[in-house]
mmCIF file of the C-alpha atoms, coordinates in Angstrom:
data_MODEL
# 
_entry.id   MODEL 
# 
loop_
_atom_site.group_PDB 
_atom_site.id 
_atom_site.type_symbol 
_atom_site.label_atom_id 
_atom_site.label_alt_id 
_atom_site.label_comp_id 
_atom_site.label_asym_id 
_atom_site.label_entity_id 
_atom_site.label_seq_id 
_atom_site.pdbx_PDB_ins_code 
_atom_site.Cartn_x 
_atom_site.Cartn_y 
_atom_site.Cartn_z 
_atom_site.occupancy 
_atom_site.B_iso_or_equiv 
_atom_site.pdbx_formal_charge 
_atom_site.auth_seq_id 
_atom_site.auth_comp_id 
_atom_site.auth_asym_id 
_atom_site.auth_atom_id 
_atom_site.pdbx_PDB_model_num 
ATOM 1   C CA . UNK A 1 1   ? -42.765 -91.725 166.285 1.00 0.00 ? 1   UNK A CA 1 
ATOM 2   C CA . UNK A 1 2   ? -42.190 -91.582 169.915 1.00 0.00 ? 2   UNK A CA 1 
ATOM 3   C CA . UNK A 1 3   ? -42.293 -88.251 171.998 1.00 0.00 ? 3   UNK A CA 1 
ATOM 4   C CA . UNK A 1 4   ? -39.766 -87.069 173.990 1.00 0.00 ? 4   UNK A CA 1 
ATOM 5   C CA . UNK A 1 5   ? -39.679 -85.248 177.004 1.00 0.00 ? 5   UNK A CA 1 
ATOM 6   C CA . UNK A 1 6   ? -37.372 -82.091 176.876 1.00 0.00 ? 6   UNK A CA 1 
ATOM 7   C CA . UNK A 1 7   ? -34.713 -82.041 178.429 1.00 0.00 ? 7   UNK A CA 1 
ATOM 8   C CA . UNK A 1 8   ? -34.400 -80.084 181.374 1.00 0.00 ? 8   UNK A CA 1 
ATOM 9   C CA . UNK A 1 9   ? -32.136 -77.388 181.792 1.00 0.00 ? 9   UNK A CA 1 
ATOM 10  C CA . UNK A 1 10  ? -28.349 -78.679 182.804 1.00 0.00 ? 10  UNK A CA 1 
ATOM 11  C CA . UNK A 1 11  ? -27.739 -76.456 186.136 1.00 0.00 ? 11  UNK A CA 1 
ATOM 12  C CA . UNK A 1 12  ? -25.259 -73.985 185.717 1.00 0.00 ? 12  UNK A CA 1 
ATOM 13  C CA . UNK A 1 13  ? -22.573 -75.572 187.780 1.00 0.00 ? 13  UNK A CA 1 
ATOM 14  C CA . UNK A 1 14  ? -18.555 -74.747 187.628 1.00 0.00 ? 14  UNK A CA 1 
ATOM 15  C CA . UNK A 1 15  ? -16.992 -75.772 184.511 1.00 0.00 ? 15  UNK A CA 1 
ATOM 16  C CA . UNK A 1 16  ? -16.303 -78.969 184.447 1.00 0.00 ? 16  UNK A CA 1 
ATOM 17  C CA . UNK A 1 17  ? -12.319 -79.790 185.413 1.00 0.00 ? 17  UNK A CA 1 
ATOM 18  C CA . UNK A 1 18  ? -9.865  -81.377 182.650 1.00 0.00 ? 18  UNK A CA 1 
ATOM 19  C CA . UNK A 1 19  ? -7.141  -83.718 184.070 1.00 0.00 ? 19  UNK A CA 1 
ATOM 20  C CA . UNK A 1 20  ? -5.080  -81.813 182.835 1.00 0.00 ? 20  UNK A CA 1 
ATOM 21  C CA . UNK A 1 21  ? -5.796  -78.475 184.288 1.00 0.00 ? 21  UNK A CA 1 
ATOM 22  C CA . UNK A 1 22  ? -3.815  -77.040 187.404 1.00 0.00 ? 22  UNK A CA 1 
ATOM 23  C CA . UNK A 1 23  ? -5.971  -75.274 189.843 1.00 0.00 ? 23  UNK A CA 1 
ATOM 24  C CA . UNK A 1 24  ? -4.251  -71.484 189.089 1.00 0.00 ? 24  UNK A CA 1 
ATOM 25  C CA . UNK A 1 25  ? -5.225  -72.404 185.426 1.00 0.00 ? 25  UNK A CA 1 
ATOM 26  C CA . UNK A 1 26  ? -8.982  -73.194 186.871 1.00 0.00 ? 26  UNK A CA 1 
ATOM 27  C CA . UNK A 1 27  ? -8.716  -70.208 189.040 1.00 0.00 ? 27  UNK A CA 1 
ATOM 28  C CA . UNK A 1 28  ? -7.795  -67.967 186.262 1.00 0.00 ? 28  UNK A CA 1 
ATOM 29  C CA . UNK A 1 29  ? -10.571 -69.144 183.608 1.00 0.00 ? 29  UNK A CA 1 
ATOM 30  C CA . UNK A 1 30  ? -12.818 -68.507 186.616 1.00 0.00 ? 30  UNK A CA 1 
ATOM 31  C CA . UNK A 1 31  ? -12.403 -65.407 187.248 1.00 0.00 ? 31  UNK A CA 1 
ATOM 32  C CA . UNK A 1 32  ? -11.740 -64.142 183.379 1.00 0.00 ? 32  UNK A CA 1 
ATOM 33  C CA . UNK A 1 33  ? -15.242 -66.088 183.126 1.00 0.00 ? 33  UNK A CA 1 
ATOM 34  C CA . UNK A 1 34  ? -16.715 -63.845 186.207 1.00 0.00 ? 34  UNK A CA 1 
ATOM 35  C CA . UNK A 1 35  ? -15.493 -60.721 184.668 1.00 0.00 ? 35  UNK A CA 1 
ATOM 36  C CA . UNK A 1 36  ? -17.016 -61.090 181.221 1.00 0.00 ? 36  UNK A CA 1 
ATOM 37  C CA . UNK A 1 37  ? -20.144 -62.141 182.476 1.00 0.00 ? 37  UNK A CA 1 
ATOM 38  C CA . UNK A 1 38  ? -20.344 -58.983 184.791 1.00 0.00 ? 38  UNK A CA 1 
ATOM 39  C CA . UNK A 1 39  ? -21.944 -55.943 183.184 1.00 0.00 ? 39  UNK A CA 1 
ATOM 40  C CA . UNK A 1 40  ? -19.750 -53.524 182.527 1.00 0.00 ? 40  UNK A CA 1 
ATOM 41  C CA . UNK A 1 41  ? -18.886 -50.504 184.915 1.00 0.00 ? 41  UNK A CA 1 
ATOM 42  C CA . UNK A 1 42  ? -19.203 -47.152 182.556 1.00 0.00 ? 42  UNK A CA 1 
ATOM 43  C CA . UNK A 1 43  ? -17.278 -44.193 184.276 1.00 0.00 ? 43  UNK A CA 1 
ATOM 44  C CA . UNK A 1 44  ? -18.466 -41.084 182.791 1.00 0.00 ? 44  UNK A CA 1 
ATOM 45  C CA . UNK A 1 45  ? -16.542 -38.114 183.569 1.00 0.00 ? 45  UNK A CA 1 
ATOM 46  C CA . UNK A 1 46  ? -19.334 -35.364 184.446 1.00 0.00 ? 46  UNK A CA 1 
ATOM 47  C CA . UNK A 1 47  ? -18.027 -32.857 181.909 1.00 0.00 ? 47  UNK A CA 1 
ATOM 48  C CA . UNK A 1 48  ? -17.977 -35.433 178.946 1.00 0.00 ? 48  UNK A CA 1 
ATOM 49  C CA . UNK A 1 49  ? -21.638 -35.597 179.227 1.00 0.00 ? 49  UNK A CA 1 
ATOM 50  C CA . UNK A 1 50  ? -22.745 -32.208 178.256 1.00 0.00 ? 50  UNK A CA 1 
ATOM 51  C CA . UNK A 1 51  ? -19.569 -32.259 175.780 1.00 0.00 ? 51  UNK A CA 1 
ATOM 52  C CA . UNK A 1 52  ? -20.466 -31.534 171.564 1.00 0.00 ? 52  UNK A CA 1 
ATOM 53  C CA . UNK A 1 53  ? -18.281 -32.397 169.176 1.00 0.00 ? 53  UNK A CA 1 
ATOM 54  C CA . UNK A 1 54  ? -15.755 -30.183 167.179 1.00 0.00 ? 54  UNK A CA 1 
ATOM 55  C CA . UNK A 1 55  ? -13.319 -29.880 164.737 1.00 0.00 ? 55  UNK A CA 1 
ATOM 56  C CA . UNK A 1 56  ? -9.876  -28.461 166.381 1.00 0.00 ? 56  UNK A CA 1 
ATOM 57  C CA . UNK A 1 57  ? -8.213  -26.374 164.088 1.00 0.00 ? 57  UNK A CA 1 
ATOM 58  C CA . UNK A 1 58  ? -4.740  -25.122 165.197 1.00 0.00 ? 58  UNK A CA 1 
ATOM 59  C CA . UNK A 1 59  ? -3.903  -21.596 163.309 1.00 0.00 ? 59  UNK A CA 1 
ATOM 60  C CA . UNK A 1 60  ? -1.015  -19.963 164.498 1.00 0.00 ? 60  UNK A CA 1 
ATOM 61  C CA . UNK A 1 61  ? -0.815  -19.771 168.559 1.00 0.00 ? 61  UNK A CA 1 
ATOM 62  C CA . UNK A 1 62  ? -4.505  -20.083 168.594 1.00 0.00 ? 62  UNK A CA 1 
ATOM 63  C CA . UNK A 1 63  ? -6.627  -23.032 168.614 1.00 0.00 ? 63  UNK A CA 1 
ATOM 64  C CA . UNK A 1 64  ? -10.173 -23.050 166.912 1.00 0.00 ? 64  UNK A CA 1 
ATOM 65  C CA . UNK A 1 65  ? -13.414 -25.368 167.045 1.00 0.00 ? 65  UNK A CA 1 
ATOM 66  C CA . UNK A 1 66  ? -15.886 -25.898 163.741 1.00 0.00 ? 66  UNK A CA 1 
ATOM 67  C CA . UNK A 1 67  ? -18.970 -27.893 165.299 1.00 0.00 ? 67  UNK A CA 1 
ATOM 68  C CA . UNK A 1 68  ? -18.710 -31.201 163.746 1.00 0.00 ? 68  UNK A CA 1 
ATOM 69  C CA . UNK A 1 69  ? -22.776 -30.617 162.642 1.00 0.00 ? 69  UNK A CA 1 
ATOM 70  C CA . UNK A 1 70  ? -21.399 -28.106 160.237 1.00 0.00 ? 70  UNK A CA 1 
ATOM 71  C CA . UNK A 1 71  ? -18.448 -30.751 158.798 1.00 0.00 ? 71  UNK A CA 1 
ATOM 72  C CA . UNK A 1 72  ? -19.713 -32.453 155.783 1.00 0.00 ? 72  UNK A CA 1 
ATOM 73  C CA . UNK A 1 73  ? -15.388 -34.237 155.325 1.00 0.00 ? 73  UNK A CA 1 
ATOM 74  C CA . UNK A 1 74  ? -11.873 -33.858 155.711 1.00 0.00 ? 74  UNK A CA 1 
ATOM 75  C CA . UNK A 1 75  ? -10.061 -34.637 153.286 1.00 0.00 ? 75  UNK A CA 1 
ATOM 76  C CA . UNK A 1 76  ? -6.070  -34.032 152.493 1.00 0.00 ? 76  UNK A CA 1 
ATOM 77  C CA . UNK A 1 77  ? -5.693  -30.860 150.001 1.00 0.00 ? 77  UNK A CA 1 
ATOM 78  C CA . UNK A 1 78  ? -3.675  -32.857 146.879 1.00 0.00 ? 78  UNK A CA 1 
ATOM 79  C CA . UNK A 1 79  ? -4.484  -30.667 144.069 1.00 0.00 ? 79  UNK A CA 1 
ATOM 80  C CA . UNK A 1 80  ? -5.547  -26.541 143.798 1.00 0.00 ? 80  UNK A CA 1 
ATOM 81  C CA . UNK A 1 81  ? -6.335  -25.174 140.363 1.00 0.00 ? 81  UNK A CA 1 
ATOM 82  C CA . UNK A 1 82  ? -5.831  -21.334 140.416 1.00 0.00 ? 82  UNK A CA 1 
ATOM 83  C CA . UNK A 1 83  ? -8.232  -19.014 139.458 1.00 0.00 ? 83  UNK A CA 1 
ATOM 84  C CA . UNK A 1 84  ? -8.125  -16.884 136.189 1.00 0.00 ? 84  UNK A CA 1 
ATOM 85  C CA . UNK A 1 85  ? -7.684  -14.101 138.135 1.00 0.00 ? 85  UNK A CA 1 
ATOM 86  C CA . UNK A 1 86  ? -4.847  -13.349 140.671 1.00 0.00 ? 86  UNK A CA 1 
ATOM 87  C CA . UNK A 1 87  ? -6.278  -14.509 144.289 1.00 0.00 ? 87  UNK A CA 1 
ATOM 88  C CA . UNK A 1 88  ? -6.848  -12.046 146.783 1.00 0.00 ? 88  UNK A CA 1 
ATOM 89  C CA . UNK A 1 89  ? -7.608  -12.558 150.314 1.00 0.00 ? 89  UNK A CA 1 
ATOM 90  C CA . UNK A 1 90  ? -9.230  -15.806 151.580 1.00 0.00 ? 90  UNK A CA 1 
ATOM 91  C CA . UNK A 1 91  ? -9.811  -17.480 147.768 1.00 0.00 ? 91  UNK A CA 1 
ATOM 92  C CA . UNK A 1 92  ? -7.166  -19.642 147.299 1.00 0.00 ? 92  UNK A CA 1 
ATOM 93  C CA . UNK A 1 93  ? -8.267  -21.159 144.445 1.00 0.00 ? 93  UNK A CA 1 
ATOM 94  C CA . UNK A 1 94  ? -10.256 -24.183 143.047 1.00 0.00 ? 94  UNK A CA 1 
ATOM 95  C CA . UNK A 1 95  ? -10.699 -27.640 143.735 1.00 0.00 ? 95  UNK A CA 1 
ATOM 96  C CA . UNK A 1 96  ? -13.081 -30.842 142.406 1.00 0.00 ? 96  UNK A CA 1 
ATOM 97  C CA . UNK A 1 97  ? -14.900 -32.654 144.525 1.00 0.00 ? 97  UNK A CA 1 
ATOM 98  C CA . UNK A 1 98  ? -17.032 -35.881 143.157 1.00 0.00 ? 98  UNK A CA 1 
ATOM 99  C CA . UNK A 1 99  ? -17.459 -33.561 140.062 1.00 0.00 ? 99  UNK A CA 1 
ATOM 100 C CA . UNK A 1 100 ? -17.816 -30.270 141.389 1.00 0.00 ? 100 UNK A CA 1 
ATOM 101 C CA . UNK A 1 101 ? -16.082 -27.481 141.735 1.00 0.00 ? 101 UNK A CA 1 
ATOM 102 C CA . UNK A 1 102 ? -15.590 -26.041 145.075 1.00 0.00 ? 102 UNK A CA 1 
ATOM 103 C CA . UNK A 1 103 ? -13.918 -22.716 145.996 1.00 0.00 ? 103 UNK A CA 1 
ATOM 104 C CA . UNK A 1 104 ? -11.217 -22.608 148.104 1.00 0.00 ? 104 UNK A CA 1 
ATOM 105 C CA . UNK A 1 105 ? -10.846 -20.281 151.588 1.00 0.00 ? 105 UNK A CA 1 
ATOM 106 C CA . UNK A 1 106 ? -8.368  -20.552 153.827 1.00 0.00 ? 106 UNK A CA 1 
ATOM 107 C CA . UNK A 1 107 ? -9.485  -20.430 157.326 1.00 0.00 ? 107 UNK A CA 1 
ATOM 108 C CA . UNK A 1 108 ? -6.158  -18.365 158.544 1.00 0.00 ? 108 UNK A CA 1 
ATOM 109 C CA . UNK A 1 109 ? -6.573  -15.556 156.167 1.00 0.00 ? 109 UNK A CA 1 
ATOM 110 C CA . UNK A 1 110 ? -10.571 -15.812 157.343 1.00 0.00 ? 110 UNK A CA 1 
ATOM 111 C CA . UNK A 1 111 ? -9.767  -15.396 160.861 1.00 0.00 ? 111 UNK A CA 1 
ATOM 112 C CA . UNK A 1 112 ? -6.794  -12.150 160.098 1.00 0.00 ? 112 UNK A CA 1 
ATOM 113 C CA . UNK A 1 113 ? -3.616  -14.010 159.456 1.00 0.00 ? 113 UNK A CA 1 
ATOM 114 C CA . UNK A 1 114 ? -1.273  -13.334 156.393 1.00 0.00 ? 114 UNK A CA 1 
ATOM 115 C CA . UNK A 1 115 ? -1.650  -15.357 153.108 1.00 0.00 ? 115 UNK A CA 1 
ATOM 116 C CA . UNK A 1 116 ? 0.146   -18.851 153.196 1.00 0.00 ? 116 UNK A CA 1 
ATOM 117 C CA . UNK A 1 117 ? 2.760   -19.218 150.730 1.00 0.00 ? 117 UNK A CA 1 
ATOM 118 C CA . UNK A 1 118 ? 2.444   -23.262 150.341 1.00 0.00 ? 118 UNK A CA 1 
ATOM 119 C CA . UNK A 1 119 ? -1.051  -24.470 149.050 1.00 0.00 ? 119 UNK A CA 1 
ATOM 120 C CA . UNK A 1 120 ? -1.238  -27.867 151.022 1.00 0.00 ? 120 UNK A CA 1 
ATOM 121 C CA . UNK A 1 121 ? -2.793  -28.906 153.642 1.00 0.00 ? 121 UNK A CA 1 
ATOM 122 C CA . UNK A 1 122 ? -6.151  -30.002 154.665 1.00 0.00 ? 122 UNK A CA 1 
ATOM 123 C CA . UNK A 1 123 ? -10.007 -29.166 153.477 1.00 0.00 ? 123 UNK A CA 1 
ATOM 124 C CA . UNK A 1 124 ? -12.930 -29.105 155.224 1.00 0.00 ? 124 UNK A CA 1 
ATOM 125 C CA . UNK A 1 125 ? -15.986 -29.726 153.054 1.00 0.00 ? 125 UNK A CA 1 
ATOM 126 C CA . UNK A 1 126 ? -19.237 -28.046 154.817 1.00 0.00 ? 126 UNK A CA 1 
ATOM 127 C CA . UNK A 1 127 ? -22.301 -29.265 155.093 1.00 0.00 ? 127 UNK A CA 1 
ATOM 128 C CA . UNK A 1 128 ? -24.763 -26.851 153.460 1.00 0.00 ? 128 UNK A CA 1 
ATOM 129 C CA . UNK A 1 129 ? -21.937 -24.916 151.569 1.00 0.00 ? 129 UNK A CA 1 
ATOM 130 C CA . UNK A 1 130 ? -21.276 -26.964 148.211 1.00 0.00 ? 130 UNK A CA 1 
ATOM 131 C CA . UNK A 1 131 ? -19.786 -24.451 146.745 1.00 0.00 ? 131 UNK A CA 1 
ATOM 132 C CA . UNK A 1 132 ? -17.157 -23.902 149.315 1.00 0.00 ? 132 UNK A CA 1 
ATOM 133 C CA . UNK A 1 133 ? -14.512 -25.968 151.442 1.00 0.00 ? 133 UNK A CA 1 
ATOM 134 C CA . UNK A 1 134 ? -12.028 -24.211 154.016 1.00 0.00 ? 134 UNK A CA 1 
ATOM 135 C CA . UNK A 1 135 ? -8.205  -25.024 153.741 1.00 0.00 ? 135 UNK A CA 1 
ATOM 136 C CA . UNK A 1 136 ? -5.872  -25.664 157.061 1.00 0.00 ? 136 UNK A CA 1 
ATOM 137 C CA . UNK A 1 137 ? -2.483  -26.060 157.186 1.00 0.00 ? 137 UNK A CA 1 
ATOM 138 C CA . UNK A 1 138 ? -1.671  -28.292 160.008 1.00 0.00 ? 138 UNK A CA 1 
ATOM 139 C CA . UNK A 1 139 ? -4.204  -31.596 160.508 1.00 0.00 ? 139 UNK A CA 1 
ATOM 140 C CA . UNK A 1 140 ? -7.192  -30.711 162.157 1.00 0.00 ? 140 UNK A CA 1 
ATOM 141 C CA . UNK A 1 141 ? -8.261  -33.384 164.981 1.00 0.00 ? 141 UNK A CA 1 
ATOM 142 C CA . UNK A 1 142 ? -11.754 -34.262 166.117 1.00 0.00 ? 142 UNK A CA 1 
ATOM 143 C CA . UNK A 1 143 ? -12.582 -33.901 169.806 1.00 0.00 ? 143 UNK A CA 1 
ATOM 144 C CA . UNK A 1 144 ? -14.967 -33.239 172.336 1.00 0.00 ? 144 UNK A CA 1 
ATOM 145 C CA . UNK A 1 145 ? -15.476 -29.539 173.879 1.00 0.00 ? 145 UNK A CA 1 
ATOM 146 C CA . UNK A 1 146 ? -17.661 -27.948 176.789 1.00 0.00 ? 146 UNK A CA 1 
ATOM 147 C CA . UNK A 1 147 ? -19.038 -24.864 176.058 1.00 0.00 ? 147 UNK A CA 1 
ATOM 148 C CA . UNK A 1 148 ? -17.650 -22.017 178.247 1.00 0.00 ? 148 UNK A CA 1 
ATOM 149 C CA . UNK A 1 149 ? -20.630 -20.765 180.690 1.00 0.00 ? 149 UNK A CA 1 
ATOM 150 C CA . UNK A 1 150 ? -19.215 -16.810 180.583 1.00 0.00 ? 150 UNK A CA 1 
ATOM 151 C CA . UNK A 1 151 ? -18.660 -16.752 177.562 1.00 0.00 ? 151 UNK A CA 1 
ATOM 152 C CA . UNK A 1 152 ? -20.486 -18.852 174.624 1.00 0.00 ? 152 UNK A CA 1 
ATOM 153 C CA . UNK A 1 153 ? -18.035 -18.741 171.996 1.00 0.00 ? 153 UNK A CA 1 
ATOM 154 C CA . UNK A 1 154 ? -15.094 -19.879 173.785 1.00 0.00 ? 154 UNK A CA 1 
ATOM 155 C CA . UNK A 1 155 ? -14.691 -23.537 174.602 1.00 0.00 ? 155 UNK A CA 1 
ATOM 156 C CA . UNK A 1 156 ? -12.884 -26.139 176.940 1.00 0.00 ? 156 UNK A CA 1 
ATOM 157 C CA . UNK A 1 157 ? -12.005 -29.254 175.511 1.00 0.00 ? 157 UNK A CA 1 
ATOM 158 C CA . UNK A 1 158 ? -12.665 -32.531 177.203 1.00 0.00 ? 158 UNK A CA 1 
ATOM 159 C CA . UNK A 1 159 ? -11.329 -35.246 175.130 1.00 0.00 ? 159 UNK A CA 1 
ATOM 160 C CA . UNK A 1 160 ? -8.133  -37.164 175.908 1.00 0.00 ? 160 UNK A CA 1 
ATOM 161 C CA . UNK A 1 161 ? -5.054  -36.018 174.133 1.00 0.00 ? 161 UNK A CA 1 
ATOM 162 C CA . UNK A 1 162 ? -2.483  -32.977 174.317 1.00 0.00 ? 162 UNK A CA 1 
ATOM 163 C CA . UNK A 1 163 ? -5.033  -30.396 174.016 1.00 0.00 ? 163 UNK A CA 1 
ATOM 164 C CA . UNK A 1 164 ? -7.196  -31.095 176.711 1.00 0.00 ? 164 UNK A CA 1 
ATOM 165 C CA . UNK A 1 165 ? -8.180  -28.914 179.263 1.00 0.00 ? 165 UNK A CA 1 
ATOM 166 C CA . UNK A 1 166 ? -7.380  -26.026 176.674 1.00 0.00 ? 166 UNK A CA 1 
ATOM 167 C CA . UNK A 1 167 ? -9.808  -23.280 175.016 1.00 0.00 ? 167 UNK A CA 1 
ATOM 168 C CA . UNK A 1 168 ? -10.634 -22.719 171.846 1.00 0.00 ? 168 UNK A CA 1 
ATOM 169 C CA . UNK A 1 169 ? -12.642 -20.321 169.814 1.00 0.00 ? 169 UNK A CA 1 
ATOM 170 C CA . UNK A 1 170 ? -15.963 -22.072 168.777 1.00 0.00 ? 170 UNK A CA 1 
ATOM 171 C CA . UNK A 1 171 ? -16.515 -20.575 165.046 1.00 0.00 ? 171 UNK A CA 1 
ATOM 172 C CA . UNK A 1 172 ? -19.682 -20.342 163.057 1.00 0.00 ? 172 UNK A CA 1 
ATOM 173 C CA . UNK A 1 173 ? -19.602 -20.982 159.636 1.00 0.00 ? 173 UNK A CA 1 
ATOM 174 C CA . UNK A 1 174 ? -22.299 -18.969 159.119 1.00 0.00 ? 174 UNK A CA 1 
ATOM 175 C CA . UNK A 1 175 ? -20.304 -16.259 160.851 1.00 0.00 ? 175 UNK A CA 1 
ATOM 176 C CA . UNK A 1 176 ? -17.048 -16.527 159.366 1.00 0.00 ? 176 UNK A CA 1 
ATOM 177 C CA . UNK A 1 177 ? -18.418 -15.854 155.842 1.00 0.00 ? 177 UNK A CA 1 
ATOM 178 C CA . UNK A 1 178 ? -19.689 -12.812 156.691 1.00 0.00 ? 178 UNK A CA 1 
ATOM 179 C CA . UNK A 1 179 ? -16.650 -11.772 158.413 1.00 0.00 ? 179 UNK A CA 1 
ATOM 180 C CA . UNK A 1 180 ? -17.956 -11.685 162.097 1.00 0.00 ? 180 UNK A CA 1 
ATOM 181 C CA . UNK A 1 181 ? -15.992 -14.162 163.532 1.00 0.00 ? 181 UNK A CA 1 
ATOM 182 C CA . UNK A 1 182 ? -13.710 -13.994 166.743 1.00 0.00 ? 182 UNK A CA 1 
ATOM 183 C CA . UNK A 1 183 ? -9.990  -13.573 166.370 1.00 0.00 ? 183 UNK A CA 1 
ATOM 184 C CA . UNK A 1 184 ? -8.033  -14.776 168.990 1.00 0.00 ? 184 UNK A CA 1 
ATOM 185 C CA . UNK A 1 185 ? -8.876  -17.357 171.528 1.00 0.00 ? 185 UNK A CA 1 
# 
């Protein structure tokens, strides 16, 4: 057996040139190589730092937030099972979920709008609540909002898309179930 010296490091010199290669081709690798190597430039917009995530639920003209902490799932609504007894108010009904049975609210009739008359839609399953998911008609989105200094339950949202730079309502879940949440936004 013989030892070896190691090998010393190759120097890191310019890729080596094919014959075939034209120099834009050379000068384009280059610089593609340049810019992957370089660590990457992060712009952070100032009011995306101190942003929270929420759940944006459009109900009528308004636009509401559920903090994302208090969203277990969303989930399309495919199948309600009516109660025994004729629904009043918010209950619209039941629903299973991985072999439970949740009730169903719906989050319009919650915040003072009439009853819907079609029972699709959307659910939000809660964390905490396992008993209870909230139904939305139109498809909630996730996004990112800044709390409102003057006032701590309204909102601006920060996240790209067509509702940025609007306000929502921030709700509590924990306040909407015992009827104490805001109305309008």
């Amino acid at each position: 057996m013989s030892q070896s010296k190691p090998k010393p490091p190759r120097p890191r010199a310019a890729r080596p040139v094919k014959t075939s290669e034209s120099p834009k081709v050379r000068q384009i690798l280059d610089e593609r190589a340049r810019r992957l190597a370089a660590p990457e430039r992060v712009e952070t917009d100032v009011a995306a730092l101190d942003a929270a995530p929420a759940l944006l639920c459009p109900i009528g003209g308004n636009l509401y937030g559920i903090p994302m902490a208090e969203v277990a799932s969303l989930r399309p609504l495919e199948r309600l099972g009516r109660t025994g007894l004729a629904s009043t108010g918010a209950v619209m009904g039941l629903v299973a979920d991985n072999g439970r049975v949740r009730q169903v609210l719906d989050l319009g009739v919650l915040l003072g709008a009439p009853p819907p008359r079609e029972t699709d839609g959307y659910l939000i399953l809660l964390n905490g609540r396992r008993d209870l998911a909230l139904r939305v008609a139109e498809r909630p989105q996730a996004v990112n909002v800044r709390p409102d200094a003057d006032s701590p339950q309204r909102a601006l949202v920060v996240s790209a898309g067509e509702n940025t730079a609007k306000t929502l309502v921030v709700l509590s879940v924990a306040a909407l179930l015992a009827g104490d949440a805001p109305v309008g936004a």
